[in-house]
N, CA, C and O atoms as a DFTB+ gen file, in Angstrom:
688 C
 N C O
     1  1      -7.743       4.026     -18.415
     2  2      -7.088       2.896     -17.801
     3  2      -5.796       2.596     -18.546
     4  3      -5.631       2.363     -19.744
     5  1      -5.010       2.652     -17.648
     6  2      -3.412       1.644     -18.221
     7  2      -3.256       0.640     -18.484
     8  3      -3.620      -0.176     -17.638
     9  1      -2.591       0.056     -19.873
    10  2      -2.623      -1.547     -20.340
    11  2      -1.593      -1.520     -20.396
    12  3      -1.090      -0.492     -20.850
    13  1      -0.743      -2.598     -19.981
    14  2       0.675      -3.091     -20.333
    15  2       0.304      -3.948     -22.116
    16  3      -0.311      -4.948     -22.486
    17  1       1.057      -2.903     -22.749
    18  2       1.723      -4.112     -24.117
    19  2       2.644      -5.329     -23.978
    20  3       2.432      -6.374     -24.592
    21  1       3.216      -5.228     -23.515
    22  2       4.220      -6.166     -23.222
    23  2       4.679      -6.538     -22.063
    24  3       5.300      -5.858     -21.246
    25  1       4.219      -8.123     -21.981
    26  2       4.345      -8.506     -20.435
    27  2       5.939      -8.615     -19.896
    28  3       6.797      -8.747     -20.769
    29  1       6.283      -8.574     -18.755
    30  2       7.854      -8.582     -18.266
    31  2       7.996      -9.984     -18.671
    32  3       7.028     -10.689     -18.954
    33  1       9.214     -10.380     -18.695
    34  2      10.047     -11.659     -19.259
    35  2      10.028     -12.325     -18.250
    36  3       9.718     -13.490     -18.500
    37  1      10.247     -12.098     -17.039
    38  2       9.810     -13.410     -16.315
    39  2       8.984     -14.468     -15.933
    40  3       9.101     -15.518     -15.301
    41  1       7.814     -13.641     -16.724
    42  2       6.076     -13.880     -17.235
    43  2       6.458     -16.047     -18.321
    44  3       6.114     -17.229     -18.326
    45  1       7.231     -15.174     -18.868
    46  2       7.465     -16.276     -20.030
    47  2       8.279     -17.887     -19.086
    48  3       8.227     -19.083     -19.370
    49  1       8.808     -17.304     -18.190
    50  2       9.504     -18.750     -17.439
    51  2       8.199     -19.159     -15.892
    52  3       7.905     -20.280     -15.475
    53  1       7.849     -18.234     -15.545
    54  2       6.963     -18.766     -13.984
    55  2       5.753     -17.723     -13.891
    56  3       5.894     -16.574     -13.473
    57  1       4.833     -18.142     -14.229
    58  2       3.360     -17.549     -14.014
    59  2       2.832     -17.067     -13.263
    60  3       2.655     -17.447     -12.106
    61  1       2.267     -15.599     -14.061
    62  2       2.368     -14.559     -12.701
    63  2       1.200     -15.036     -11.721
    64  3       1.372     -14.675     -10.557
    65  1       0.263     -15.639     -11.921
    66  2      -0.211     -16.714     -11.260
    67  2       0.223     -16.801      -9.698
    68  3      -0.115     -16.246      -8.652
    69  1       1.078     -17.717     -10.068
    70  2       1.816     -18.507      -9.162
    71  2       2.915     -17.190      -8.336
    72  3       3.121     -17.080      -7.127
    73  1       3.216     -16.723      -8.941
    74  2       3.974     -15.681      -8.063
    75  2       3.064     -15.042      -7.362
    76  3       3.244     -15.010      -6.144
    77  1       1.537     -14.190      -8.082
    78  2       0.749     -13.637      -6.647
    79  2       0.281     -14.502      -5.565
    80  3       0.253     -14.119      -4.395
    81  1      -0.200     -16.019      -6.060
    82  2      -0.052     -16.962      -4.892
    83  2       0.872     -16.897      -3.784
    84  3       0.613     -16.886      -2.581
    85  1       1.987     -16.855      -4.369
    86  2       2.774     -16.931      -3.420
    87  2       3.194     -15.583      -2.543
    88  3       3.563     -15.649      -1.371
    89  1       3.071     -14.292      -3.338
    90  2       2.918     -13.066      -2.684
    91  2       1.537     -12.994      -2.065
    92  3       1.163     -11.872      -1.724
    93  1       0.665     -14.092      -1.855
    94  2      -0.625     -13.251      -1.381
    95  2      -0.121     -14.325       0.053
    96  3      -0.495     -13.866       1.133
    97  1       0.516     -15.406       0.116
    98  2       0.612     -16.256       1.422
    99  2       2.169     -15.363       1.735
   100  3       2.352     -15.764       2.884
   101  1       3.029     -14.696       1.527
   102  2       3.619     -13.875       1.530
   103  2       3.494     -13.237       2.890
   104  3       4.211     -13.341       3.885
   105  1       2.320     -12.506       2.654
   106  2       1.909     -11.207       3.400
   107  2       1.238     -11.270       4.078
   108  3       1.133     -10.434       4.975
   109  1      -0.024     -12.977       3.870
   110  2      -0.424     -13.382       4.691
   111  2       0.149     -13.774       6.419
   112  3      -0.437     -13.757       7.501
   113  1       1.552     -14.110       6.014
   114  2       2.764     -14.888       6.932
   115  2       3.127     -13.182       7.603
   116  3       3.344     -12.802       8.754
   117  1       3.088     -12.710       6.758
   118  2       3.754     -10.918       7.477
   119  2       2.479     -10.347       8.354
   120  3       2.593      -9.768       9.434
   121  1       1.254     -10.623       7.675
   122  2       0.297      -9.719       8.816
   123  2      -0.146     -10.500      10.023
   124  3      -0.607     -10.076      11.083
   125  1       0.140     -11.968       9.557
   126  2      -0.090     -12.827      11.142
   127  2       1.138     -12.200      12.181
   128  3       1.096     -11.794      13.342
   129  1       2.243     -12.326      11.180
   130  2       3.317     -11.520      12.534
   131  2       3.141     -10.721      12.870
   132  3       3.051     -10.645      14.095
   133  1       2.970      -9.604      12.121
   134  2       2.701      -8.289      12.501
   135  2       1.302      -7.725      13.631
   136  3       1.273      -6.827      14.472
   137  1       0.366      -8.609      13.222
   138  2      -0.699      -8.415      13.933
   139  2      -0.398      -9.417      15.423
   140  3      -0.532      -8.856      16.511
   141  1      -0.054     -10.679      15.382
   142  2      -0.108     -11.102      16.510
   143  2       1.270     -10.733      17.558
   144  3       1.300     -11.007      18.758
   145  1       2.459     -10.000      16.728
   146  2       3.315      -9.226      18.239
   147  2       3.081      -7.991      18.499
   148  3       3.676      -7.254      19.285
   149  1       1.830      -7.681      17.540
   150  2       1.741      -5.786      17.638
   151  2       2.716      -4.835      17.061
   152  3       2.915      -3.632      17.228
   153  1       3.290      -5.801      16.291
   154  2       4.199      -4.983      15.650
   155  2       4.597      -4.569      13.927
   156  3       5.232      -5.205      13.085
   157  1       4.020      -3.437      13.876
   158  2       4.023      -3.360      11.886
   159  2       5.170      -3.596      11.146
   160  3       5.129      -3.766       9.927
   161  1       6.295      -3.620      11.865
   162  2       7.807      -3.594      10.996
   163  2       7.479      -5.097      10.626
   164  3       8.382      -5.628       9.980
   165  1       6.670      -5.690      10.824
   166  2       6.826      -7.115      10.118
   167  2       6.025      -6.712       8.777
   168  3       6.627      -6.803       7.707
   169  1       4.854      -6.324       8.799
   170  2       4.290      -6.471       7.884
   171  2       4.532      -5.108       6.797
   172  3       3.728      -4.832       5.907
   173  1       5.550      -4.487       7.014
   174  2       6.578      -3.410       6.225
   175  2       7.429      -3.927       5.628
   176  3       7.918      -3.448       4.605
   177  1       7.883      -5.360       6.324
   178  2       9.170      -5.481       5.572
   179  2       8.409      -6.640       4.474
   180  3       8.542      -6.693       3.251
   181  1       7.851      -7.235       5.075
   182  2       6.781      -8.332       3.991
   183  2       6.350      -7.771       3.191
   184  3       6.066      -8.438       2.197
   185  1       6.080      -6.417       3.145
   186  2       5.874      -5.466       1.917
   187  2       6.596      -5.255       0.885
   188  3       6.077      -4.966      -0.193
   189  1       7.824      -5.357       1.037
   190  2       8.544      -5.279      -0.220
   191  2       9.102      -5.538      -1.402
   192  3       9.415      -4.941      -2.432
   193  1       9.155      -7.354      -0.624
   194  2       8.995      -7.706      -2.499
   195  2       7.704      -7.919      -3.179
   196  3       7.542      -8.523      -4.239
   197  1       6.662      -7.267      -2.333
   198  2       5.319      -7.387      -3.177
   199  2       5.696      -5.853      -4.059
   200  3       5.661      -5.590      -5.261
   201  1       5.952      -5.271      -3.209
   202  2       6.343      -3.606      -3.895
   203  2       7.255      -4.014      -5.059
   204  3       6.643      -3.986      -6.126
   205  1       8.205      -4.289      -5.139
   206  2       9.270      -4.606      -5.882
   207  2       8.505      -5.293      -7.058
   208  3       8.510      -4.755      -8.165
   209  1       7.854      -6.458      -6.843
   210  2       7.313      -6.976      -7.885
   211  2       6.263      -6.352      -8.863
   212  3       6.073      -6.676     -10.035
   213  1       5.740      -5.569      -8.271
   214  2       4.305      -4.534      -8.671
   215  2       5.054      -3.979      -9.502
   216  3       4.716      -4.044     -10.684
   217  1       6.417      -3.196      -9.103
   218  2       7.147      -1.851      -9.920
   219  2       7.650      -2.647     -11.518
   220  3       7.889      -2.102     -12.595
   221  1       7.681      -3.956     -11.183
   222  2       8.162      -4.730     -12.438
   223  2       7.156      -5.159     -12.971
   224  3       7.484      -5.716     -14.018
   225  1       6.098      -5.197     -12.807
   226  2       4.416      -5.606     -13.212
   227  2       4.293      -4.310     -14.129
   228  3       4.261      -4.536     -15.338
   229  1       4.218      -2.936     -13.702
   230  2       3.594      -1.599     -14.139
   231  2       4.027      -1.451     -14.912
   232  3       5.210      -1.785     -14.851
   233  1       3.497      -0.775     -16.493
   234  2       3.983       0.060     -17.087
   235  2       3.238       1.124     -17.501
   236  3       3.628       1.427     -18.629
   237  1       2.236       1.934     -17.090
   238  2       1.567       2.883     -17.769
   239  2       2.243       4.150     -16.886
   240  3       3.079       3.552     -16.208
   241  1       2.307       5.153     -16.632
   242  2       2.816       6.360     -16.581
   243  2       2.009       6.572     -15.160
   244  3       2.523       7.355     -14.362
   245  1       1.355       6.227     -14.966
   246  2       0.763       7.111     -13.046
   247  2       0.833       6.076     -12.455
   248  3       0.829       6.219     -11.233
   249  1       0.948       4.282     -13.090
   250  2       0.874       3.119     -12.217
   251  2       2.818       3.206     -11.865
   252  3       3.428       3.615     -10.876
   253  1       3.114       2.846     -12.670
   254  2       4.878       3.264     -12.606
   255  2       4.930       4.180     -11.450
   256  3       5.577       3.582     -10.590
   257  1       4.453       5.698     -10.862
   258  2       4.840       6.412     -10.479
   259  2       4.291       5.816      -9.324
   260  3       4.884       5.851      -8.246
   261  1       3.230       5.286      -9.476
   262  2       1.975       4.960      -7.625
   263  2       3.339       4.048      -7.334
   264  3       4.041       4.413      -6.391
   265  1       3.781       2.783      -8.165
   266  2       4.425       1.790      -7.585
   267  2       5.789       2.292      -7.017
   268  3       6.428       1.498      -6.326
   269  1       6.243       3.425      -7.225
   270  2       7.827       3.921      -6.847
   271  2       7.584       4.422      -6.234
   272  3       8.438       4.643      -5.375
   273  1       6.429       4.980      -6.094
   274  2       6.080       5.975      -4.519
   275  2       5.896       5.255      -3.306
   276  3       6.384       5.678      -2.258
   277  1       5.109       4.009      -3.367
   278  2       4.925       3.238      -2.564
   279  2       6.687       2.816      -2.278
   280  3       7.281       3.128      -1.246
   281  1       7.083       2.332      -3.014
   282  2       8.495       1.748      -2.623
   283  2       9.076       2.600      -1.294
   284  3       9.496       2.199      -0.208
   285  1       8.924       3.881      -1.822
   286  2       9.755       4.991      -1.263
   287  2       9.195       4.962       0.024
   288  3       9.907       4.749       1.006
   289  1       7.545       5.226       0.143
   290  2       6.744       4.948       1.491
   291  2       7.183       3.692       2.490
   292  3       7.537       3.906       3.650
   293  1       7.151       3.024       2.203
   294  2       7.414       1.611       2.899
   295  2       8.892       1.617       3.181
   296  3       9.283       0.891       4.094
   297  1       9.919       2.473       2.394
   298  2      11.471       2.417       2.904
   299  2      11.360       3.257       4.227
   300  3      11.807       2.832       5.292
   301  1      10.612       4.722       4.073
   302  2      10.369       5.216       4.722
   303  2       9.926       4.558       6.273
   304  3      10.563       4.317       7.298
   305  1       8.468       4.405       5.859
   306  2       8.008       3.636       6.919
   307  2       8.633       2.900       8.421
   308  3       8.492       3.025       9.638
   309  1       9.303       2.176       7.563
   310  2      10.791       0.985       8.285
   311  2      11.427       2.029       9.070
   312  3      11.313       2.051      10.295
   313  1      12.253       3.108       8.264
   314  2      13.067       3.679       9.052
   315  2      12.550       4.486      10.098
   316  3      13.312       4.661      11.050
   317  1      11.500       4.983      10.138
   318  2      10.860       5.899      10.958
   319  2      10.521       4.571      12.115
   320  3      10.891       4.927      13.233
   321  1       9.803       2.882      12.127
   322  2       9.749       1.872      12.994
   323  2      10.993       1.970      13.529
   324  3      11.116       2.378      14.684
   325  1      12.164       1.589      12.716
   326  2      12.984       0.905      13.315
   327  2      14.231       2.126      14.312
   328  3      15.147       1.693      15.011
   329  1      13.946       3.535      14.124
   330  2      14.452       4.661      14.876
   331  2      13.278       4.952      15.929
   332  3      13.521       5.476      17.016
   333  1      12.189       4.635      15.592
   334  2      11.248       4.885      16.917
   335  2      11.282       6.457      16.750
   336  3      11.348       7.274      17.668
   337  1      11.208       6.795      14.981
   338  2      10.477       7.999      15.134
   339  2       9.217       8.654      14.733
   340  3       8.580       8.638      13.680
   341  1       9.015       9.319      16.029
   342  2       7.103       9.991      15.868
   343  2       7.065      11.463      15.339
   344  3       7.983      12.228      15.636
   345  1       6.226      11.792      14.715
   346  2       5.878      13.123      14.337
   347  2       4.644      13.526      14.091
   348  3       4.188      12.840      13.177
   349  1       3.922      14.273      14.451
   350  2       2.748      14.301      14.024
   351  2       2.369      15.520      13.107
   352  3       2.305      16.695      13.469
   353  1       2.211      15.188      12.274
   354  2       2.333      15.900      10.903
   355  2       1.105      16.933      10.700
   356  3       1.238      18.019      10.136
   357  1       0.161      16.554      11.119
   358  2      -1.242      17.154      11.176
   359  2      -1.115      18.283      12.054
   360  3      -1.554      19.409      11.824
   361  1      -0.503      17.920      13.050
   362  2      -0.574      19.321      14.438
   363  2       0.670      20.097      13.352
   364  3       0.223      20.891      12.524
   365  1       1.779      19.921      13.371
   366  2       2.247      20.754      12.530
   367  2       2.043      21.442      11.432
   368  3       2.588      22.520      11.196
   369  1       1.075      20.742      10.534
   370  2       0.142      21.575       9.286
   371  2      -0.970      22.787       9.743
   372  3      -1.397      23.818       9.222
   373  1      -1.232      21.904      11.284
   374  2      -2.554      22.317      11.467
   375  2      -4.014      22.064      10.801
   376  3      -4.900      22.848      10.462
   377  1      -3.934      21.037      10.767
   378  2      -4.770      20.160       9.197
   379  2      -5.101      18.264       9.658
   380  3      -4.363      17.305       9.885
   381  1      -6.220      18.422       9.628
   382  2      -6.947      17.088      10.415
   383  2      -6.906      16.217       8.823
   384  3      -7.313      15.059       8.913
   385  1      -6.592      16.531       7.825
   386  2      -6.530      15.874       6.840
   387  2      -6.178      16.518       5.502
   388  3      -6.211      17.748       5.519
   389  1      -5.892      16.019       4.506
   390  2      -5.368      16.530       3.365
   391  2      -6.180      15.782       2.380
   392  3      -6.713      14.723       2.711
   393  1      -6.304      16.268       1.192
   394  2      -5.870      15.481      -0.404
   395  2      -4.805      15.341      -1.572
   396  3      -4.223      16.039      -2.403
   397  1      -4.874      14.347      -1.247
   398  2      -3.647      13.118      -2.019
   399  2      -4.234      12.185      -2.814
   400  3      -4.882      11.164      -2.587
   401  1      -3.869      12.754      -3.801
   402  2      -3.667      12.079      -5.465
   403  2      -5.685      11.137      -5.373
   404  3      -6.124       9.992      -5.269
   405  1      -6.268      12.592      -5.500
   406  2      -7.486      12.491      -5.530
   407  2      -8.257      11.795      -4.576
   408  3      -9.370      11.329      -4.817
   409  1      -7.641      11.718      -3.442
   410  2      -8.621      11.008      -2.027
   411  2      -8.177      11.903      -0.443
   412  3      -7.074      12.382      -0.180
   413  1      -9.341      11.917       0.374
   414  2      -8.677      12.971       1.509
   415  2      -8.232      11.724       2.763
   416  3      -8.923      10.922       3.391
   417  1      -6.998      11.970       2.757
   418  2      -6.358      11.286       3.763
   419  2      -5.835      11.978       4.852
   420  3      -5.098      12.958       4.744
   421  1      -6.290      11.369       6.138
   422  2      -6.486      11.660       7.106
   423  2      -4.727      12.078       7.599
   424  3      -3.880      11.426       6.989
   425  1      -4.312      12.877       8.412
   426  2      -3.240      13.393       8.848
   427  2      -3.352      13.354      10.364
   428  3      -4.351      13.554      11.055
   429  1      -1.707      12.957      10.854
   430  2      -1.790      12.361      12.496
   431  2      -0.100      12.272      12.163
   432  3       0.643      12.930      11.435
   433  1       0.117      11.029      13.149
   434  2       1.462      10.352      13.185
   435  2       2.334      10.022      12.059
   436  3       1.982       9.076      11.354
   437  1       3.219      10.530      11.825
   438  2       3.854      10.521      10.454
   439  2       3.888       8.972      10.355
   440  3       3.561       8.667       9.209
   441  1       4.150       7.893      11.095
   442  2       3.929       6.105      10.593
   443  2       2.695       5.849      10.535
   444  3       2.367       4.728      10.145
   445  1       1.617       6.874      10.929
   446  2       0.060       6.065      10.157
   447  2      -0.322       6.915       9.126
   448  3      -1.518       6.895       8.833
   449  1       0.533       7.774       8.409
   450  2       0.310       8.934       7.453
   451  2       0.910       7.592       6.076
   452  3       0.299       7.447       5.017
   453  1       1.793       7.024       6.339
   454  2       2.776       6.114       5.547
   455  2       1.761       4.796       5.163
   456  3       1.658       4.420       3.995
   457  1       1.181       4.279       6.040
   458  2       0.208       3.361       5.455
   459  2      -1.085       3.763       4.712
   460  3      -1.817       3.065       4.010
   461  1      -1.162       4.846       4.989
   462  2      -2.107       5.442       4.701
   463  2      -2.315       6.107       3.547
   464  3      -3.435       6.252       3.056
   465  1      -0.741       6.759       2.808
   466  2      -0.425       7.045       1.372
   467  2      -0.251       5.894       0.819
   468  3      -0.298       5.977      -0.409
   469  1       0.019       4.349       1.404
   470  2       0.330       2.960       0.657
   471  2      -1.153       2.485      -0.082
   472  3      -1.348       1.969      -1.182
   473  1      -2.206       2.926       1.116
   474  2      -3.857       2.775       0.498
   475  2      -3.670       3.307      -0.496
   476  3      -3.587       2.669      -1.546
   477  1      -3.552       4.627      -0.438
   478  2      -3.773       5.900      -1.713
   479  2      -3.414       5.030      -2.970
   480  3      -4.065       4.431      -3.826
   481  1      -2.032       5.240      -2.683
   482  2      -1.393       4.738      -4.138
   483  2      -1.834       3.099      -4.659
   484  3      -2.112       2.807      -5.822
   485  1      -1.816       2.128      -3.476
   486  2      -2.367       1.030      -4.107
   487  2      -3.644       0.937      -4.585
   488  3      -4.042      -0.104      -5.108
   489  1      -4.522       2.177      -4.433
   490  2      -5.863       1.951      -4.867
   491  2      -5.762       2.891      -6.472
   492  3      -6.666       2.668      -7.276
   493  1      -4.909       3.675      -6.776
   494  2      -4.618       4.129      -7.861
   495  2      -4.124       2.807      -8.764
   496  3      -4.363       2.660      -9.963
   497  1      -3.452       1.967      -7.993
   498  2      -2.943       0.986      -9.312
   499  2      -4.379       0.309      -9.028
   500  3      -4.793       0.132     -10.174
   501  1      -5.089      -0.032      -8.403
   502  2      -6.380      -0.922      -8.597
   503  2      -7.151      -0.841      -9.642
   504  3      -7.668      -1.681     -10.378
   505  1      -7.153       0.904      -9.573
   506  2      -8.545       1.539     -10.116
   507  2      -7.936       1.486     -11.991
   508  3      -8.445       1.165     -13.065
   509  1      -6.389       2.085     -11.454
   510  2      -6.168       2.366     -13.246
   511  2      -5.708       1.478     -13.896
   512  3      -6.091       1.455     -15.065
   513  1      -4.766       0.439     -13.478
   514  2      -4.583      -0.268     -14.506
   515  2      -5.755      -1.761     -15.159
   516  3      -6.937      -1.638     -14.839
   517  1      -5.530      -2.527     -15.667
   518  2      -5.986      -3.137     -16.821
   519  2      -5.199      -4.874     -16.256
   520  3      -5.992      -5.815     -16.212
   521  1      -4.188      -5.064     -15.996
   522  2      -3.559      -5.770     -15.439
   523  2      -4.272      -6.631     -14.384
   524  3      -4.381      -6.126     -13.267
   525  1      -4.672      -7.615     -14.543
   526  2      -5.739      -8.592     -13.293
   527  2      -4.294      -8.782     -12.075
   528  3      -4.421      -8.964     -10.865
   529  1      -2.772      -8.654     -12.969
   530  2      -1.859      -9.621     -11.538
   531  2      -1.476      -8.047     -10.688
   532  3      -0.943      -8.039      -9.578
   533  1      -1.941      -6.503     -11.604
   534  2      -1.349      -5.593     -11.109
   535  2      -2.487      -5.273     -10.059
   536  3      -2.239      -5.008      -8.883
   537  1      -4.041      -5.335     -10.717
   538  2      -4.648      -5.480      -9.256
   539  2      -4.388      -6.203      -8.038
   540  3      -4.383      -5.704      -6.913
   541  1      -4.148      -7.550      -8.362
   542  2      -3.833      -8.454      -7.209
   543  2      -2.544      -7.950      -5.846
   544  3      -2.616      -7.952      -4.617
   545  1      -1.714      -7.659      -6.579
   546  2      -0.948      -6.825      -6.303
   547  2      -1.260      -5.739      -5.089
   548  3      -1.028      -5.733      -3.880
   549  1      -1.889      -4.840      -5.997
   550  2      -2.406      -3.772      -5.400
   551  2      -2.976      -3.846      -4.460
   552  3      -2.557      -3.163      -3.526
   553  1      -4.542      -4.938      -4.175
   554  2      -5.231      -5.477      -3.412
   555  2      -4.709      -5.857      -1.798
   556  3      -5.148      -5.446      -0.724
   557  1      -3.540      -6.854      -2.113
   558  2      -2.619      -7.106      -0.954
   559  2      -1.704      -6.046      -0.191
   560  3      -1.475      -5.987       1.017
   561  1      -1.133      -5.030      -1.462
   562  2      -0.744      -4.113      -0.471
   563  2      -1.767      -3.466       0.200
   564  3      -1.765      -3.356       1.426
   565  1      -2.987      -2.856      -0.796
   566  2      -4.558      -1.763       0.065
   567  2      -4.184      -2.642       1.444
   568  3      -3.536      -2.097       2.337
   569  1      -4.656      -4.112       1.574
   570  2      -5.018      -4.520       2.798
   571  2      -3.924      -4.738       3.636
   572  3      -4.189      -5.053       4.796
   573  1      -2.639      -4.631       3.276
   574  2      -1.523      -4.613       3.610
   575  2      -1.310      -3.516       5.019
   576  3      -1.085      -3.514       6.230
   577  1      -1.510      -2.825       4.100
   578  2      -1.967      -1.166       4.778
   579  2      -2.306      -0.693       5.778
   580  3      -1.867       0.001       6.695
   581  1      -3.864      -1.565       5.216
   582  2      -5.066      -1.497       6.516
   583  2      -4.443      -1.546       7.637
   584  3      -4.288      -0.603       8.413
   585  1      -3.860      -3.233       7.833
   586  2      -2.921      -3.484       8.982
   587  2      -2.563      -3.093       9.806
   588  3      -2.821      -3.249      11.000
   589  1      -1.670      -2.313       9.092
   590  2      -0.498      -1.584       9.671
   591  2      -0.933      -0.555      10.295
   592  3      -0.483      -0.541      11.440
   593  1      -1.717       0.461      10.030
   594  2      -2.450       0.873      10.686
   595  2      -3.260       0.656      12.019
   596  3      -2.988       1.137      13.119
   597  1      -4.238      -0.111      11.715
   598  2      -4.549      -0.528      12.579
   599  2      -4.086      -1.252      13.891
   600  3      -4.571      -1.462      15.002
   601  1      -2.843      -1.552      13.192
   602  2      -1.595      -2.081      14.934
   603  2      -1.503      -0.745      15.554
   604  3      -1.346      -0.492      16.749
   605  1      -1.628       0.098      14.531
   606  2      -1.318       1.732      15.091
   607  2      -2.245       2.271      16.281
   608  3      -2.133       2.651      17.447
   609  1      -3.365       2.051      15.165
   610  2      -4.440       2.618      16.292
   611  2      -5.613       2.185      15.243
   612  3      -5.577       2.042      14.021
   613  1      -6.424       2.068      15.974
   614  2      -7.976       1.152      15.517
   615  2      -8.918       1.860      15.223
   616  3      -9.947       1.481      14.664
   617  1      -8.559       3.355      15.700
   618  2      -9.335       4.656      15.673
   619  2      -8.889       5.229      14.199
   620  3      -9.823       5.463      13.432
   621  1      -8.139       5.371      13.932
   622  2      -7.371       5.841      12.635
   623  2      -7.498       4.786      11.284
   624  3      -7.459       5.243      10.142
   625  1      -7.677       3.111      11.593
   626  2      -8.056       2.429      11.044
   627  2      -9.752       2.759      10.470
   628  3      -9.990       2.683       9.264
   629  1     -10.671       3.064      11.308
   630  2     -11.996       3.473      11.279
   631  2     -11.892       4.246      10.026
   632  3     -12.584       3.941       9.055
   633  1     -11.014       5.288       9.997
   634  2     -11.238       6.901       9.578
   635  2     -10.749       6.427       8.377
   636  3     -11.574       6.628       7.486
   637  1      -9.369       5.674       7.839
   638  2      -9.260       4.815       6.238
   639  2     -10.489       4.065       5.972
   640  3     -11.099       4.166       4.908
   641  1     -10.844       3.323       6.926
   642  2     -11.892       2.338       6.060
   643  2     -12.960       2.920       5.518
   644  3     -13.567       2.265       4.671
   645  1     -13.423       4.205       5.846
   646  2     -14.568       5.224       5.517
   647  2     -14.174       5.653       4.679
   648  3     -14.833       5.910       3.672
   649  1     -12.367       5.978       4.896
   650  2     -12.178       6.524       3.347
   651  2     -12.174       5.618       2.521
   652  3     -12.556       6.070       1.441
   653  1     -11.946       4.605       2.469
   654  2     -11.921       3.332       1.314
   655  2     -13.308       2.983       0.663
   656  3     -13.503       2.898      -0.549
   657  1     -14.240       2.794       1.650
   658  2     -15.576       2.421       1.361
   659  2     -16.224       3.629       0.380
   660  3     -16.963       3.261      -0.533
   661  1     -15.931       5.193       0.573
   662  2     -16.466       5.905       0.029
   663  2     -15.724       6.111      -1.265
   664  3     -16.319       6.475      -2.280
   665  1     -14.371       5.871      -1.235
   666  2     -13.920       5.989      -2.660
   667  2     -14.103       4.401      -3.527
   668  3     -13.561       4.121      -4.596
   669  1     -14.825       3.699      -2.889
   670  2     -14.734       2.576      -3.749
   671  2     -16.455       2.856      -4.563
   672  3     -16.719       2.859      -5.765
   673  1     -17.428       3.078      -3.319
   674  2     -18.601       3.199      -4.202
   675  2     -18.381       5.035      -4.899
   676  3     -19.319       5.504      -5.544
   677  1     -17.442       5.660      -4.730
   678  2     -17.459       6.839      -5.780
   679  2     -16.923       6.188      -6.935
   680  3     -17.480       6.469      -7.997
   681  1     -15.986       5.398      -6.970
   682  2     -15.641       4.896      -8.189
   683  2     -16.985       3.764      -9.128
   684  3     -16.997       3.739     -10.359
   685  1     -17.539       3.309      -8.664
   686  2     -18.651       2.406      -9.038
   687  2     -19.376       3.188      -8.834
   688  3     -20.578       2.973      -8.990
């Protein structure tokens, strides 16, 4: 497990506390939008200063990397919403699923492939770090995720939550 030695400096003026409070009603406000127009670019873009904040939370060496990957995912994400572009990544592999960074994630539509590496990696900062605000964090994006997905398709939502449930009791 990863421990931060030294907490970030903004720690010392406003409590990280109070900042995941406010990132957890945050995202709360993003998945009501997102879920009630059917549309994930809300709850993508509500993603980011939770992302942003996580990357300034991390410091151990694979949490650092989960949190910049995610960044990168979720920039991604947006642009592929907001061009209205589809790909389906799986028919092109030829591959109903892969493994990624020790969990098999399911392969389809390159925008439910994107929430779907956001699980991955936010469950890597869950599992490894040491940090109670970097879980919290993490937690909101995992379910962040879910979401987004699931605006996708409810069928593909199924197929994460099986993966979630089984990597949570493999980890316990």
């Amino acid at each position: 497990m990863e421990n931060s030695s030294a907490s970030p400096a903004i720690d010392n003026k406003i409590s990280p506390a109070l900042i995941c409070s406010i990132m957890s009603v945050w995202m709360a406000i993003g998945i009501m939008l997102g879920f009630t127009s059917h549309n994930a670019l809300f709850v993508a873009f509500f993603l980011i200063p939770v992302i942003v904040y996580e990357i300034y939370r991390t410091r151990g060496l694979y949490t650092t990397f989960s949190s910049w990957m995610m960044l990168i995912v979720v920039v991604a994400e947006i642009i592929f919403l907001v061009f209205g572009l589809s790909y389906d990544i799986g028919a092109y592999l030829q591959m109903d699923s892969t493994y990624i960074a020790g969990q098999q994630v399911p392969l389809g539509d390159i925008k439910i492939l994107g929430p779907a590496l956001l699980a991955v990696f936010s469950l890597i900062l869950v599992i490894r770090t040491a940090g109670p605000y970097t879980k919290w964090l993490g937690i909101l994006i995992f379910i962040s995720a879910f979401f987004i997905v699931y605006i996708f398709s409810p069928e593909m939502f199924r197929e994460l939550l099986k993966l979630a449930v089984r990597s949570i009791f493999w980890y316990f």
